[in-house]
Structure formats: C-alpha cells, structure tokens
N, C-alpha and C positions, 0 to 999 in steps of 0.2 A: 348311402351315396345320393347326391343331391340331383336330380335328376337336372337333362341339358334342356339350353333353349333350344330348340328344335328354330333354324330358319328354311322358307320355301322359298322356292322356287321355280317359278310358273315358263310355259313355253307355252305360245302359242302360233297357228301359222293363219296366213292373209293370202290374197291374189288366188293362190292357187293350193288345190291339198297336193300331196306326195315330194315337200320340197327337200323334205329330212329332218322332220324335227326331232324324229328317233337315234338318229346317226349324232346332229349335233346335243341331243342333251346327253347321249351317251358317252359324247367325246369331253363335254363338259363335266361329266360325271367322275372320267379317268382322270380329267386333269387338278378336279377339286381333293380325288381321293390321293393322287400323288403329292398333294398340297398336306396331306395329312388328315383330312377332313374322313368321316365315317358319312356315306353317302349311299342313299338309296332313291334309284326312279321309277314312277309308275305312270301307268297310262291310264286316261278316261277317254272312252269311246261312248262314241254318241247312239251306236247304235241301238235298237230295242231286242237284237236278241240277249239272251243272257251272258252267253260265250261264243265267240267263232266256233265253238266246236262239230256248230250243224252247218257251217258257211262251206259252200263248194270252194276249194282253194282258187279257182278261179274268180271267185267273187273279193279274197280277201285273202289269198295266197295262203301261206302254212300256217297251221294252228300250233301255238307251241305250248308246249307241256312243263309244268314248275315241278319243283320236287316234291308240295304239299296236293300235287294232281289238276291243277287248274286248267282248265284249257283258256289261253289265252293268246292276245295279239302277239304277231312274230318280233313287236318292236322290243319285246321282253326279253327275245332273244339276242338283240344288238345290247341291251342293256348288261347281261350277262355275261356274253363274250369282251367288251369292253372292261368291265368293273371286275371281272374276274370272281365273282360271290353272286350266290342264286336269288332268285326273286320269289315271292309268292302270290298267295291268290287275292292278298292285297296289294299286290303293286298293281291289278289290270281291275279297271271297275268297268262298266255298260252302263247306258240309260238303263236295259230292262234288267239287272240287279238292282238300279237302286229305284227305281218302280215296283219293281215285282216286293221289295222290303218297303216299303212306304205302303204299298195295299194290304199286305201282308199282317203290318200294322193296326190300321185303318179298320180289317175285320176282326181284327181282335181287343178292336175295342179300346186302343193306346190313343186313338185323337177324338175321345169320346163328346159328343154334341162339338165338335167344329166340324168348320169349311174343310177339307185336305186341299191343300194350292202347292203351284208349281214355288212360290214362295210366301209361307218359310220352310214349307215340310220337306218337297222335292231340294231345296237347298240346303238344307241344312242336316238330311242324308249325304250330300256329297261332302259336305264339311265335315261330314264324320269320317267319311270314307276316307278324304286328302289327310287328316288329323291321325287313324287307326296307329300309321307307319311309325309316328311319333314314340310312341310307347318302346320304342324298338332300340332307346337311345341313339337315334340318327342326329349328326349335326344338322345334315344337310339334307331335303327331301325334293328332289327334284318331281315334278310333276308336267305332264307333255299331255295337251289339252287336245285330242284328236279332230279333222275336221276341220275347214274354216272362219272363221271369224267373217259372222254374216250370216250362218247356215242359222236357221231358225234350230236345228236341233244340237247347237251348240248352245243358243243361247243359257240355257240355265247353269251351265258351266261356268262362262264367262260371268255372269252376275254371283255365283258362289267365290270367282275371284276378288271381284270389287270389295265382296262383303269381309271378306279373310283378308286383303291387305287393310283393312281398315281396322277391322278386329286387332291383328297380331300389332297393331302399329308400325312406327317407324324404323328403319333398318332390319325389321324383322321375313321380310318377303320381296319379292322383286318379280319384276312380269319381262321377260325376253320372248322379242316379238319378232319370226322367222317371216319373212317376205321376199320376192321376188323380183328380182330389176330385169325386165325384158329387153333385149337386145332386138335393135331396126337394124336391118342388114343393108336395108335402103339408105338412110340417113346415117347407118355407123356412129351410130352411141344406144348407150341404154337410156333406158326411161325410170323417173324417179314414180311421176304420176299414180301408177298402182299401187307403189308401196305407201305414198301420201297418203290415197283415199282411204285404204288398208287401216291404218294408224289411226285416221280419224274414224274410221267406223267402230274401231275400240276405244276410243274416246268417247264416241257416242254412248258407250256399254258403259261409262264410268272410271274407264281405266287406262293408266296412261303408261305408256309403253317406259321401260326405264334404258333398253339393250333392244338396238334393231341389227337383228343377223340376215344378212342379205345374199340370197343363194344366186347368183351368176356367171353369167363365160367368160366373161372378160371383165381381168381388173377394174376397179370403180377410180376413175378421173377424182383427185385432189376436188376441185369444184362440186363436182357430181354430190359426195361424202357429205359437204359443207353445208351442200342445199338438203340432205337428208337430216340433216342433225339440226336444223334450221327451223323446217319443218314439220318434224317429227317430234321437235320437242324433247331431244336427247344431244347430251352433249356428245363431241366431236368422237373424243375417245371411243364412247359410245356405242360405234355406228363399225360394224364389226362386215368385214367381207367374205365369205364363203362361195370361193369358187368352184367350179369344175373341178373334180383332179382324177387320176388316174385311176385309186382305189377309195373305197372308204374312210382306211387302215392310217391315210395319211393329214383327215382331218384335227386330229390330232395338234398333231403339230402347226399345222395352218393357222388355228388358231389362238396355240401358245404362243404363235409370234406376234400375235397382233394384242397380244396379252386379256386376250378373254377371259381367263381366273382371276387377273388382278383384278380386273374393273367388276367382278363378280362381287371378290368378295369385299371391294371397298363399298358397294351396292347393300352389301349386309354387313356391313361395320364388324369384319372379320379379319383379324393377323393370323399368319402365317410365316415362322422364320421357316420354314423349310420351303426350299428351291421346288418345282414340279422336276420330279425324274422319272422321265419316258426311256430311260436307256435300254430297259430290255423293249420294249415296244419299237426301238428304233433300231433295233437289233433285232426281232422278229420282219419288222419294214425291209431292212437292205437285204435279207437272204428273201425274201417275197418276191422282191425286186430285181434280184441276180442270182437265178436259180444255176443251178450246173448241170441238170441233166432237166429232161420234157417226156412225161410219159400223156395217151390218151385212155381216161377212164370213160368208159359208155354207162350213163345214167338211164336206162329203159326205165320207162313211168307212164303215167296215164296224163298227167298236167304238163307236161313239159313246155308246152306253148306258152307257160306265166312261169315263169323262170322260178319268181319268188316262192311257189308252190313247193321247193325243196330249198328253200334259202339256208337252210342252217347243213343240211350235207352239202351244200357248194361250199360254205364258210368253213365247216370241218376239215374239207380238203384243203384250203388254202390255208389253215394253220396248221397242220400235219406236213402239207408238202412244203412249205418255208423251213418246220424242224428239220427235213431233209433235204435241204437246198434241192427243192426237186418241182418243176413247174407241175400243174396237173391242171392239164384240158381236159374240159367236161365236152364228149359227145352227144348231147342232149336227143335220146331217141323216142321216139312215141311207139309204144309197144302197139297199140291196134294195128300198127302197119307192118310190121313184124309177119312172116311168114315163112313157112319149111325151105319155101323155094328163094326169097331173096335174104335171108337170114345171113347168110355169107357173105353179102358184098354188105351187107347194111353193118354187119360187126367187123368188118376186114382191118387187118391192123391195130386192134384194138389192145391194149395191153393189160386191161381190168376190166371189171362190171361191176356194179350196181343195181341190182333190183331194187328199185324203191319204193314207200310204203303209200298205203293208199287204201279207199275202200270201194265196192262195186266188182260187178264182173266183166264193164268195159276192158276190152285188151290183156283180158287174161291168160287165153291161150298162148301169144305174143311171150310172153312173162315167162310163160313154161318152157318155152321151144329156147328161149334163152339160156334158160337155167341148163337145159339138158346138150344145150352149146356149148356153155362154160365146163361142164361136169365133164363132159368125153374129151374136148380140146386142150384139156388142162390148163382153162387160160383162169386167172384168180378173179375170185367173184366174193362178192359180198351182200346175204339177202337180208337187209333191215325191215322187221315186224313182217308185212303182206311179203317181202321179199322171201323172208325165214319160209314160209306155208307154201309160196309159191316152188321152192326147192324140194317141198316133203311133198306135195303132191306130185311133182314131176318124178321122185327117187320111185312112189308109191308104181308109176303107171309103168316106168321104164326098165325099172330094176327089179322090183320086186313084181309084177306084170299083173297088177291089179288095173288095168285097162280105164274102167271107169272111176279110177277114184278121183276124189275130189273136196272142195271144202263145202259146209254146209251153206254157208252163204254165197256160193253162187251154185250150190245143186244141192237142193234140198233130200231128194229123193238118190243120191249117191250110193250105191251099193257099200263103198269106200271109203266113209268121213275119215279121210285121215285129219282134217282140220274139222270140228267141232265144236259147239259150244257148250263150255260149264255148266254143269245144275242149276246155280244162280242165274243165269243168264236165259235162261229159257223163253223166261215168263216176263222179262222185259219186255214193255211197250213205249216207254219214254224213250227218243233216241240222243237227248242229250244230258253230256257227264253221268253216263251210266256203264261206261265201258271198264276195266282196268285200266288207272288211271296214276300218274306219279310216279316215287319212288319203290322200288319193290325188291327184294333182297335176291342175290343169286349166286349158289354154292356151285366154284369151277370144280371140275374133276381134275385129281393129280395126276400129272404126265401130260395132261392137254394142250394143245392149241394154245388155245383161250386163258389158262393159269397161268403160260409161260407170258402170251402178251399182255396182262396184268400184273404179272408181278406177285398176284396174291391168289388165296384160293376163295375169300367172301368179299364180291362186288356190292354193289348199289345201283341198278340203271332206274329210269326215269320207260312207263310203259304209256301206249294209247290204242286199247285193240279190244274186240269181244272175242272173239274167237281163237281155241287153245290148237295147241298137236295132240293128237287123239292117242293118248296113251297104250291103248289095247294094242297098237298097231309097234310100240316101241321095243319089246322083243327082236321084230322080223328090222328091222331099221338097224339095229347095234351087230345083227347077224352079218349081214348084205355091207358093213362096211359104212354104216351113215350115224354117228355114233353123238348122242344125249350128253354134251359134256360140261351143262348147266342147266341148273333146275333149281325152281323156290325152297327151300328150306321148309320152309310151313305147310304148301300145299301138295308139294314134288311135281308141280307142273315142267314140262321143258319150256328152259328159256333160250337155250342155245344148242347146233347141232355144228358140226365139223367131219371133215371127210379125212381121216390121216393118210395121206400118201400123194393125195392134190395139193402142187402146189398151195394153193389159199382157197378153200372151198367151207365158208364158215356163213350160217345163218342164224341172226339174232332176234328173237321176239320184242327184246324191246329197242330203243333210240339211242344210241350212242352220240349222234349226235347233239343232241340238244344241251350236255356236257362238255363240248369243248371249247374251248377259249382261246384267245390267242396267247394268254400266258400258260396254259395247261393244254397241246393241244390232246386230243382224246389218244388214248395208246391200240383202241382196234381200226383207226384209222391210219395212226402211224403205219402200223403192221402191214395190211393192205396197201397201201402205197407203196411202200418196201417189196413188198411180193411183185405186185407190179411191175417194179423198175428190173426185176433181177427174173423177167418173164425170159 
C-alpha cells in the first residue's frame, strides 16, 4: 500500500491568546473528517515544562490524560470529544520536550563538534515532532500553534512553519490565522487594526496567512470583511467570521455555513464528493438545546474558581444529559468552605454530587463531610479518582469507626492508611509522569452496578493518581456493605467501589470522563444523571 501525501495544516492565533483555536481547529477537524478525510490534531505549547502535569490547574486548567498516558493540554480533550477517536502523546509537544530531546542529544554525542542552535537543531526537532503523526497514514494533520504570534517563545514554532510550507511545497500546507476584531462600544463598530498589525507581524515571520478566522460579537460589516481580505492579503472567501454563540457545540455549523471546508480543502488541492454530515451532531445540538427536564448536580472541588479545572466533567455532563434530553446545572461548590454546620444549606436542593479529582490536602475535610452527606441522605454521588478515596476514607471513620483513618498523602503518620501508596511508589522522588498513568484494564463483578452500566464485564478507563485503596482494609469494606466491584486484572488493585441499596453511590479510581464524546456520550455518566433525575 502506497503510502498518503499527508497535507498540514497550521493554526495560529494573533492580538490576543485564549481566542479558540482549540475549539475552531477542532470544529475544522469534525467538518474535514465528515468530508471523508482521516484527520488528526495536535498541539505545540510553548512552554518549558515537559507536560502540564506539574501545572496547578489554576495556572493552565485541567491536565488531560491520552490513552497511551500522556499528560497533556486540555485542548486535546476538545479534539477528542469533537473527532470522536483518541489522541496521543504525539499529538501534545512543549518547548521542554523538544529541548529536553535536543540536549539529550547533544550529550550523547549525535551533534558532535557543532554549534547546537535554536536553528536548525531546535527546528528541525519540531519538524520531526509536526512530521511523527504522518506515519499514521493521516490525510490531514491539523496542527494549533499555542500562544501568540509575537511571543518571543513562540518564535521557533513559527519559523519551523515557514521552513515546512516551503519544504512540503505548493498545495501541500496552509497557515489559518485566528485573530480578534475588538468591538468600541463608543464608536459602534469593530476594528480591523489589530488583526492587520497581527497578520503583518507573521509576515514579518516569513509567512503569510492563507485563512483569517476572526473570533467577534458582532457580525463583520460586508466593508469591514473586504478591508480585511484587502489587507491581510487573503482572498474575500477567505476571511471567515466566528462569532459569539451560545455553546461551543454550535461552531460547527457556523462555520459550514460560511463554507470553511470548502475553502480548506481547495487551499490543499483536495476533492471531496461526499457532502459534510453533522446530522447526528445536529441532533445531539437540538436535544442540548431543548432539554425536557432540569436537574442540579453539585461539583465539590478544590479549583472550582477556574471553571476549566474540571472542563471535561462539565463536557461529560452536557453530552450525557442531551442523550437524556435532561438539562444539568453544575453547582460549582469549593469544598474548603464546606463545614458540618452549613453543609445543609450549601448542598440544599441538590439532586446529585460529584466529588472531583484533585491532589493536596487543601479542603479535604469539606470532601468527606460531603461524601458522608450524600451516603446517609441517600442523595446520588459520584467519587472520580481523589473523589473514590475521599468516600473510603469517610466509610473507614463513619462506619467502620476507625476514627483516624486517612490517606497517606495527606497523614502520613495515619493510624489507618486506608488510602496508600504501592511498592513502586514509594521511592519516587520525581513528581512528574510518574503516577499511574493511561489506559488501564478493569474486570466488573457480575450482578454489579457498574457491569449492568457497561454493558460488559472487561472495561478500559484512562487513570492519573499515586495513591491505591489499601487492600488490608477490603475484608471489613465488602462486610459493612461498601463492596470492591472493579479491580485490575494483573495487579487486583480496587478500581471501583459501589454501595447496593443507595440509590447511586459509586466511586471510581480512574476518569471516566476524559472518554466521552459527544457521539459516545460516557455510560457512568449516563447512569448518574439518570439517578439523579429519578431522586
């Protein structure tokens, strides 16, 4: 089989960072792969650690986990949920992987008697990196350049672009350039100015925009369009509007109307007889959109103030609760304020919970007093990874009356580890990509919960955590009513615990959500929102 020409496709953003260039290369992504196209996106971050996975989600919101264990940017997870098919640890690169591989090098003697420079060595590591996906038989490799256009620490990005459309030649790559039209509320128009200066400072870079996608509030004036494609050096078609809109869910569509695939793939001398069909997409849209019932789920967390911190269980919910035409408002609670005494009025009315994952022993108590809410009120809960430990150490003090137990990461000296860490783990001193990490196998028990909400008895979740459920303690757990009813195959670690006779009282060690999709929404999410509504 003769292998494909692999064509790129480059995003990059101008004026200002967080405009979506995750969202629209993802939406471009659904609309190329409905085209027929075999499409995969990844991301280059500028920055110098190796992975977010040591970034306080306040720094850089959720870390998300691939199925081959990568910890990488959350944009991966729009790309997922979108494209419906997983990414890997080569769809997310950093400056300090491909530094830390460039030294790496360097001491072993591969750039023997040279200079090492930021070019050709540092560029042409990332041209390995943007090239890797290739092998993969992709038509199409879309690529979303993090950062602005301007940032000194973008720069060597931007010049490995120049260097690749010139390489791959004509029709074979294309640069779509997201930028920002600011709206005067004074004067009542937008401004084109920024996105001009914008355009031309990538020109300065060598490289000239072919697709300007322009994220604004208000439609762009017939004039306004004409002066941008004028100036910008792109034709009219070109010059592509991305507005406001309500959800994400609907960029989509926005911009099949304004025929963003077509002018793509005539940009890469690409046919297509097949029509884009979003029908189920547009049909997950209108039940999103006209739910029939409203329930509220309380998300207790430690990050709740940066919303993005849990972005893929907000996303979770809102493709589970559209397969049940069922709206679902997220309560966004901050567990350190959490206490015996206003625990009441702060959960009132609530019709679900989520304890969600996290690490530290900020607002932990908070977390328990919860769990031991949900568990007596018989209101449906669901503990994802730190949520899972947070339920076993609450079952360990309340039920079984081990008073002090605890996990070992935030009491070391616990009378009680019910939560522990592995052999392996001990002796770790590195704290990044060294936790259980990825995919990881998980055999349900028959009769369970859990087999019946799967469907099967051998899962696959996606894990991010050091710390196990302390086995010694699983005896007195399956006695008392709190019953083991997943576990690894290879290791027998507990992966999953359930309460039978509660309503929905299920805690899972690993992510369910990072799995769900808008065409597959997750089925322990389904579940749980169902319980929920029938509170």
């Amino acid at each position: 089989m003769s292998k494909k020409n692999t064509k790129y496709i480059f995003v990059t953003g101008g004026v200002t960072s967080s405009l979506g260039k995750g969202i629209v290369s993802a939406s471009l992504g659904l609309l190329l792969k409905s085209r027929g196209f075999n499409v995969t996106i990844q991301k280059l971050d500028p920055y110098i650690n190796i992975d977010p996975g040591t970034l306080n989600p306040y720094e850089h919101g959720e870390c998300y986990v691939t199925e081959d264990g990568a910890e990488t940017d959350l944009d991966l997870g729009h790309y997922e949920r979108y494209l419906d098919a997983p990414t890997s640890q080569n769809n997310n690169v950093t400056t300090g992987k491909i530094y830390q591989t460039v030294i790496e090098k360097e001491r072993k003697g591969d750039f023997l008697g040279k200079t090492v420079q930021v070019i050709p060595h540092i560029t042409n590591e990332i041209k390995r990196r943007i090239k890797i996906l290739s092998k993969q038989n992709y038509d199409i490799i879309i690529t979303e350049i993090g950062g602005t256009v301007g940032d000194i620490e973008s720069l060597p990005y931007i010049e490995t672009v120049r260097q690749l459309k010139w390489e791959l030649g004509e029709n074979n790559s294309m640069v779509i350039h997201l930028t920002l039209l600011p709206y005067l509320a004074s004067s009542g128009e937008l401004k084109t100015k920024p996105s001009q200066h914008s355009v031309r400072q990538l020109m300065e870079s060598g490289i000239m925009a072919d697709v300007l996608v322009c994220r604004t509030e208000h439609k762009i004036p017939k004039d306004q369009r004409a002066k941008l494609a004028q100036f910008c050096n792109v034709p009219l078609d070109n010059v592509i509007e991305c507005k406001d809109l309500d959800t994400i869910y609907e960029v989509p569509m926005y911009l099949q109307k304004q025929n963003f695939d077509d002018v793509v793939l005539k940009e890469l001398d690409l046919k297509s007889d097949k029509e884009a069909d979003l029908k189920n997409w547009k049909n997950f849209l209108k039940k999103f959109q006209n739910p029939k019932k409203s329930i509220e789920i309380a998300l207790v967390g430690k990050y709740v103030s940066l919303q993005d911190s849990y972005i893929s269980i907000a996303e979770a919910f809102k493709h589970a609760g559209a397969d049940l035409e069922t709206e679902v408002k997220v309560r966004w609670v901050y567990s350190g304020d959490i206490t015996a005494e206003n625990i009441k009025d702060t959960l009132k009315d609530i019709d679900g919970i989520l304890v969600a994952p996290g690490f530290g022993d900020r607002g932990i108590e908070g977390k328990i007093l919860t769990a031991q809410f949900a568990r007596e009120n018989k209101i449906p809960m669901l503990g994802i990874c730190l949520g899972m430990q947070i339920m076993t150490i609450e079952f360990a003090r309340n039920v079984l009356g081990h008073a002090k137990a605890n996990s070992m990461e935030f009491d070391t000296a616990t009378p009680d580890p019910v939560i522990s860490l592995m052999e392996e783990q001990k002796n770790v001193v590195d704290k990044g990509g060294t936790m259980r990490l990825g995919a990881w196998k998980c055999a349900l028990k028959n009769g369970s919960k859990l087999a019946e909400i799967y469907g099967s008895k051998n899962i696959s979740e996606r894990h991010r955590h050091r710390y196990e459920f302390n086995s010694d303690y699983l005896a007195d757990f399956e006695k008392n009513g709190f019953l083991a009813t997943g576990t690894n195959p290879e290791t027998g670690l507990v992966e999953a615990l359930e309460m039978p006779g509660h309503p929905f009282y299920v805690g899972v060690q690993y992510h369910p959500e990072y799995k769900s999709t808008v065409a597959t929404p997750h089925p322990l999410f389904r579940a749980f929102i169902k319980a929920c509504t029938q509170k």
